[in-house]
Biotite code that builds the C-alpha atoms (Angstrom):
import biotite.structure as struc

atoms = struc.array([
    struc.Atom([0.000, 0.000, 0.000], chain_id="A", res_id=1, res_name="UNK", atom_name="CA", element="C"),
    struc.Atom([1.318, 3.738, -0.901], chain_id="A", res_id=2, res_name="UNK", atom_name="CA", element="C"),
    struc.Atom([1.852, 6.006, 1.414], chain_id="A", res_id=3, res_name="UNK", atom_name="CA", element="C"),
    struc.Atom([-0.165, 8.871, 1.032], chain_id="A", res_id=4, res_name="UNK", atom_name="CA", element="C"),
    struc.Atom([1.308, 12.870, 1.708], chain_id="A", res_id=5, res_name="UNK", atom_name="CA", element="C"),
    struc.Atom([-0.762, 15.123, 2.467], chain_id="A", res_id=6, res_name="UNK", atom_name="CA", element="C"),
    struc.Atom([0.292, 19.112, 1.802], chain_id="A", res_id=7, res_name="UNK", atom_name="CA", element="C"),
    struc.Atom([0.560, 21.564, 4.919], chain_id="A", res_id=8, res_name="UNK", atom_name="CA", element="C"),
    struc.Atom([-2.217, 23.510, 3.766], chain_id="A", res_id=9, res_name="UNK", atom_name="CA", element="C"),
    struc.Atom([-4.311, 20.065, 3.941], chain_id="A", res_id=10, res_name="UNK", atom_name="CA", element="C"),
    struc.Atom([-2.980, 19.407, 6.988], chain_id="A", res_id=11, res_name="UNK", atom_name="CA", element="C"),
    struc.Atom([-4.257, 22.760, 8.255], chain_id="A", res_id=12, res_name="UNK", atom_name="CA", element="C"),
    struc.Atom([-7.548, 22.955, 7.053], chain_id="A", res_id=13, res_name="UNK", atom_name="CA", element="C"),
    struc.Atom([-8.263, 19.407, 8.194], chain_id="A", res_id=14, res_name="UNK", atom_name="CA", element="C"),
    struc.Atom([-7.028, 20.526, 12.147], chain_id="A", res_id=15, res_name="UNK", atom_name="CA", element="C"),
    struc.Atom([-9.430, 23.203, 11.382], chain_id="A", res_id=16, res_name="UNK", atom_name="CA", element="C"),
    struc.Atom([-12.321, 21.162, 10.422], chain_id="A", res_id=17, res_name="UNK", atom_name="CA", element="C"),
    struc.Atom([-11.775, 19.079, 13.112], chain_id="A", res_id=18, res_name="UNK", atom_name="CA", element="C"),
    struc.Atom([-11.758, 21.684, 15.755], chain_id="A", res_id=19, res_name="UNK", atom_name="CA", element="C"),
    struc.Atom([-14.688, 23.510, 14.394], chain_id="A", res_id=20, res_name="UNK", atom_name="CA", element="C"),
    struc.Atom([-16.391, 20.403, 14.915], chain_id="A", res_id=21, res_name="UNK", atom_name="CA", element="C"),
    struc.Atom([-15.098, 19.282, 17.888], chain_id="A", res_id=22, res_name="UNK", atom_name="CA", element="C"),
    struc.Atom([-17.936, 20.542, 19.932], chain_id="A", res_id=23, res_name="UNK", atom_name="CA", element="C"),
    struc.Atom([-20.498, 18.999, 18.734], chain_id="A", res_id=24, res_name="UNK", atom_name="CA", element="C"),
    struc.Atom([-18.837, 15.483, 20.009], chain_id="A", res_id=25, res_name="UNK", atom_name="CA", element="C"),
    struc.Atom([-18.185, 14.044, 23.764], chain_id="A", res_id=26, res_name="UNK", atom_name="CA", element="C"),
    struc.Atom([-14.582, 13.642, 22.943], chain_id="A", res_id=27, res_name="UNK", atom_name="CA", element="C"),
    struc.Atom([-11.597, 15.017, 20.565], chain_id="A", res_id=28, res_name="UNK", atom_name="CA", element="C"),
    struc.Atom([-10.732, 11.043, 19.441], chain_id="A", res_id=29, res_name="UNK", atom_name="CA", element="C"),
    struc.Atom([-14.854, 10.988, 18.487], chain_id="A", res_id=30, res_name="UNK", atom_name="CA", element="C"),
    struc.Atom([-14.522, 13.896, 16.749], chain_id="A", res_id=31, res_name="UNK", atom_name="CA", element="C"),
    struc.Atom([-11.220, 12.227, 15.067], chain_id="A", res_id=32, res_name="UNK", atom_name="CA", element="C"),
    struc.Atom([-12.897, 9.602, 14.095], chain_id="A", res_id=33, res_name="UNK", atom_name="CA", element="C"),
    struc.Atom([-16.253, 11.168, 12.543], chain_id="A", res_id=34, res_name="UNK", atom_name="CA", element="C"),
    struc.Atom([-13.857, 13.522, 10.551], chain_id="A", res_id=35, res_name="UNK", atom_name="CA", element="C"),
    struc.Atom([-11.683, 11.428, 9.353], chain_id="A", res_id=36, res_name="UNK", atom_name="CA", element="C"),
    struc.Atom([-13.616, 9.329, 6.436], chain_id="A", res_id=37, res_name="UNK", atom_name="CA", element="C"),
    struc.Atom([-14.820, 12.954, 5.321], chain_id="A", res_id=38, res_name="UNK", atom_name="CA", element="C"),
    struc.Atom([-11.475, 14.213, 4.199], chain_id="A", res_id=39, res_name="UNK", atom_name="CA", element="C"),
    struc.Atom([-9.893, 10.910, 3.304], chain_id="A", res_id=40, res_name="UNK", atom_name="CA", element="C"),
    struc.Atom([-7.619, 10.003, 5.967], chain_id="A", res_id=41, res_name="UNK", atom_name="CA", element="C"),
    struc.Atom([-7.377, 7.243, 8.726], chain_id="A", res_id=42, res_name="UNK", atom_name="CA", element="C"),
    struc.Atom([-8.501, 8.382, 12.288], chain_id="A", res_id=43, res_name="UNK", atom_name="CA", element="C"),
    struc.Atom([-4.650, 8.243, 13.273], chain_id="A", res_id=44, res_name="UNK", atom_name="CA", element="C"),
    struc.Atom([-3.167, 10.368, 10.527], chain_id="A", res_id=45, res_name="UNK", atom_name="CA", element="C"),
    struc.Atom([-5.430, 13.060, 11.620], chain_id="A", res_id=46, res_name="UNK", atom_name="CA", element="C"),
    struc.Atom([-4.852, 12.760, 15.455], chain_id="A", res_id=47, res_name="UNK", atom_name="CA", element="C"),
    struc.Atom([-1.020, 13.052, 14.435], chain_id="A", res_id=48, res_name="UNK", atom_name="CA", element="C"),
    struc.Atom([-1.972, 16.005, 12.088], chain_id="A", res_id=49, res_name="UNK", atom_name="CA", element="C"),
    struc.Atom([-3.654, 17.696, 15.335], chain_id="A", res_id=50, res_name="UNK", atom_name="CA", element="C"),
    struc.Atom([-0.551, 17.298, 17.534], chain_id="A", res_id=51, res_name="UNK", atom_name="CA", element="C"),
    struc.Atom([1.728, 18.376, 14.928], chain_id="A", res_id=52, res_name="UNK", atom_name="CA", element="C"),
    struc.Atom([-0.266, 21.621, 14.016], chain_id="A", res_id=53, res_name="UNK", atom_name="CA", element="C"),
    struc.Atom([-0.569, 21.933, 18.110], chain_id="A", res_id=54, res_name="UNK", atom_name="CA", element="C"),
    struc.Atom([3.030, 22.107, 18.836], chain_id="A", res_id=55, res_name="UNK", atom_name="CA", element="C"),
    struc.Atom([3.857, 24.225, 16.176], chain_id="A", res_id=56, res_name="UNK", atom_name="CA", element="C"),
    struc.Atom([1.486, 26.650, 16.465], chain_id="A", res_id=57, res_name="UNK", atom_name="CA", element="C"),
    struc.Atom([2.360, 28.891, 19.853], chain_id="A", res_id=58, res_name="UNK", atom_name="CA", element="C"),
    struc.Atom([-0.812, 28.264, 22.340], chain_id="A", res_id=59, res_name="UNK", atom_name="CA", element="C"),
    struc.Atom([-0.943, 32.223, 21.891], chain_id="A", res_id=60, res_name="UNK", atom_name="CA", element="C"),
    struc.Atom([-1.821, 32.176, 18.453], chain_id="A", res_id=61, res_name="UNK", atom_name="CA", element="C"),
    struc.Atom([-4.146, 29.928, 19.301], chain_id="A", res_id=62, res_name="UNK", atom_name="CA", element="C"),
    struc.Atom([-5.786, 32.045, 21.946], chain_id="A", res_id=63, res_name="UNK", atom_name="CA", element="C"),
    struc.Atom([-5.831, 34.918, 19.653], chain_id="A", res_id=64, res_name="UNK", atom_name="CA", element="C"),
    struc.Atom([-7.617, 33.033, 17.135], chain_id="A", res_id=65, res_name="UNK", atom_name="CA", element="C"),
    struc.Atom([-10.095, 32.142, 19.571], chain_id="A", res_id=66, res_name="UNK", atom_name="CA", element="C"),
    struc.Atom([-10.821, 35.239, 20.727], chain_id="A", res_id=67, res_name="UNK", atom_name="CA", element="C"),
    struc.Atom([-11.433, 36.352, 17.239], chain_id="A", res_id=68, res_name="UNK", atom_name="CA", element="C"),
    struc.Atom([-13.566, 34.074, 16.448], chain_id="A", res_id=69, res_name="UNK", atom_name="CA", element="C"),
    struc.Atom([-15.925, 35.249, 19.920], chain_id="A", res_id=70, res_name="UNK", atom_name="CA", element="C"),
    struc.Atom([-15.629, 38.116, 18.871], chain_id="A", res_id=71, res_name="UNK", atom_name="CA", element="C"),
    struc.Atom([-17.098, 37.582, 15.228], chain_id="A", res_id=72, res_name="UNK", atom_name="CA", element="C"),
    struc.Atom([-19.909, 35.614, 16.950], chain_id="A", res_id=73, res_name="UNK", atom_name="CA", element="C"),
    struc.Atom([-20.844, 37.968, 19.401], chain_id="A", res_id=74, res_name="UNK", atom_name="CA", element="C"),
    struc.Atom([-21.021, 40.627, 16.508], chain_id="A", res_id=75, res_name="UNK", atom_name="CA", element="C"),
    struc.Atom([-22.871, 38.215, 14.507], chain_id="A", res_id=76, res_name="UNK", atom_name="CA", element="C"),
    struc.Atom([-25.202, 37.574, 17.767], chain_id="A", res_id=77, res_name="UNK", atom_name="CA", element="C"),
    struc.Atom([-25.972, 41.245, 18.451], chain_id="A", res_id=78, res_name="UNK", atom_name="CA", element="C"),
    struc.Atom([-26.491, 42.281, 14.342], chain_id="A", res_id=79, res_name="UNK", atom_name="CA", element="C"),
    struc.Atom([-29.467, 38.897, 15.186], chain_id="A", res_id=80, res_name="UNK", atom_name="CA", element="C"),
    struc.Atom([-30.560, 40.461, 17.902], chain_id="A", res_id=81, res_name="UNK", atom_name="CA", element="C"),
    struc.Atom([-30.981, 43.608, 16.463], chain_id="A", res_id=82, res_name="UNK", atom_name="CA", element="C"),
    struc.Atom([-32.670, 41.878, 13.206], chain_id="A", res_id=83, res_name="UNK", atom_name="CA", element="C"),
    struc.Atom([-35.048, 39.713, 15.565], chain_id="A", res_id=84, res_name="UNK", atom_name="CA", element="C"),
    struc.Atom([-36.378, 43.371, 17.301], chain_id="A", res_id=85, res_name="UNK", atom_name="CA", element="C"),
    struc.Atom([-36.873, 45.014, 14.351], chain_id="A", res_id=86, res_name="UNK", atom_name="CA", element="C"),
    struc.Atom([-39.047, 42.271, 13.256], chain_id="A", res_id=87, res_name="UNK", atom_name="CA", element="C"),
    struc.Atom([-40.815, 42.143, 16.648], chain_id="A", res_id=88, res_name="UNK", atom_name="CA", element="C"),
    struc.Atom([-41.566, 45.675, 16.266], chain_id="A", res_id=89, res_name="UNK", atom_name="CA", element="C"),
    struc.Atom([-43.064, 45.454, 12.638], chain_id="A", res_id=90, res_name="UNK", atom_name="CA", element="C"),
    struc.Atom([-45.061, 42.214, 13.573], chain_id="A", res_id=91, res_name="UNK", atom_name="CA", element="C"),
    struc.Atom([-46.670, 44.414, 16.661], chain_id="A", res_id=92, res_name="UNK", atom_name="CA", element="C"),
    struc.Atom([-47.037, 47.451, 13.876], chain_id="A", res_id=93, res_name="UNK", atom_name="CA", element="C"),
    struc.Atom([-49.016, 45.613, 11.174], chain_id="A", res_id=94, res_name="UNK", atom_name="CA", element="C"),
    struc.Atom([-50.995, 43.608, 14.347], chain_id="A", res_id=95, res_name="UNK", atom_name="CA", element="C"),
    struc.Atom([-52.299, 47.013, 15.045], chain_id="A", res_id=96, res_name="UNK", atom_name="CA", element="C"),
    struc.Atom([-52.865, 48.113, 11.983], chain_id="A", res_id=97, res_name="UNK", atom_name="CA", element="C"),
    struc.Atom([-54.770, 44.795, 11.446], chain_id="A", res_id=98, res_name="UNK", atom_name="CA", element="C"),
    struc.Atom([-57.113, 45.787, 14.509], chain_id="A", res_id=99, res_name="UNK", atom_name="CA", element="C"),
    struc.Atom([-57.536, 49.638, 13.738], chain_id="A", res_id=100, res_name="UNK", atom_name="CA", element="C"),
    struc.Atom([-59.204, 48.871, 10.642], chain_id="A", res_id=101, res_name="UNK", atom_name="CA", element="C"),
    struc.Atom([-62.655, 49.017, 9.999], chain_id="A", res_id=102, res_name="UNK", atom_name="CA", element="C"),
    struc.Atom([-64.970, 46.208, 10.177], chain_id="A", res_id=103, res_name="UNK", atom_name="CA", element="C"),
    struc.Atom([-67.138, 44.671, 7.310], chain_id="A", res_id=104, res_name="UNK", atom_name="CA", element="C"),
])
């Protein structure tokens, strides 16, 4: 069987995928192996993948990347919020115009 490379930038975005996903699963070797068979990789390959990208990437970088990402979902959360109002307030405003009007 042929050993198969796999390029740094595949390396990368597969760490990525994986720890994108990792919260929706009880466990990072879970998440492992449900990501895995999607990019076309044993479960192994991209656990050593993981701890290759994690020691060479400074735990700061990592932090700051974190924080950026909170930061882009709390934006996202309060332009929501913000979107879910305005539609309160024009569901209440045709409501009332519904009941001012005239009956038949």
């Amino acid at each position: 069987m042929e050993k198969q490379t796999y390029t740094p930038e595949m390396k990368e975005r597969a760490v990525r995928m994986l720890i994108e996903a990792s919260d929706n699963y009880p466990s990072t070797w879970s998440a492992i192996q449900a990501i895995a068979p999607k990019i076309g990789c044993t479960p192994e390959t991209l656990r050593s993948h993981k701890k290759l990208i994690d020691q060479t990437i400074p735990a700061s970088v990592q932090a700051q990347s974190q924080e950026q990402r909170i930061k882009e979902l709390e934006r996202e959360c309060r332009e929501l919020r913000q979107a879910n109002e305005t539609i309160r307030k024009a569901a209440a405003f045709f409501a009332q115009a519904e009941l001012d009007r005239p009956l038949r």
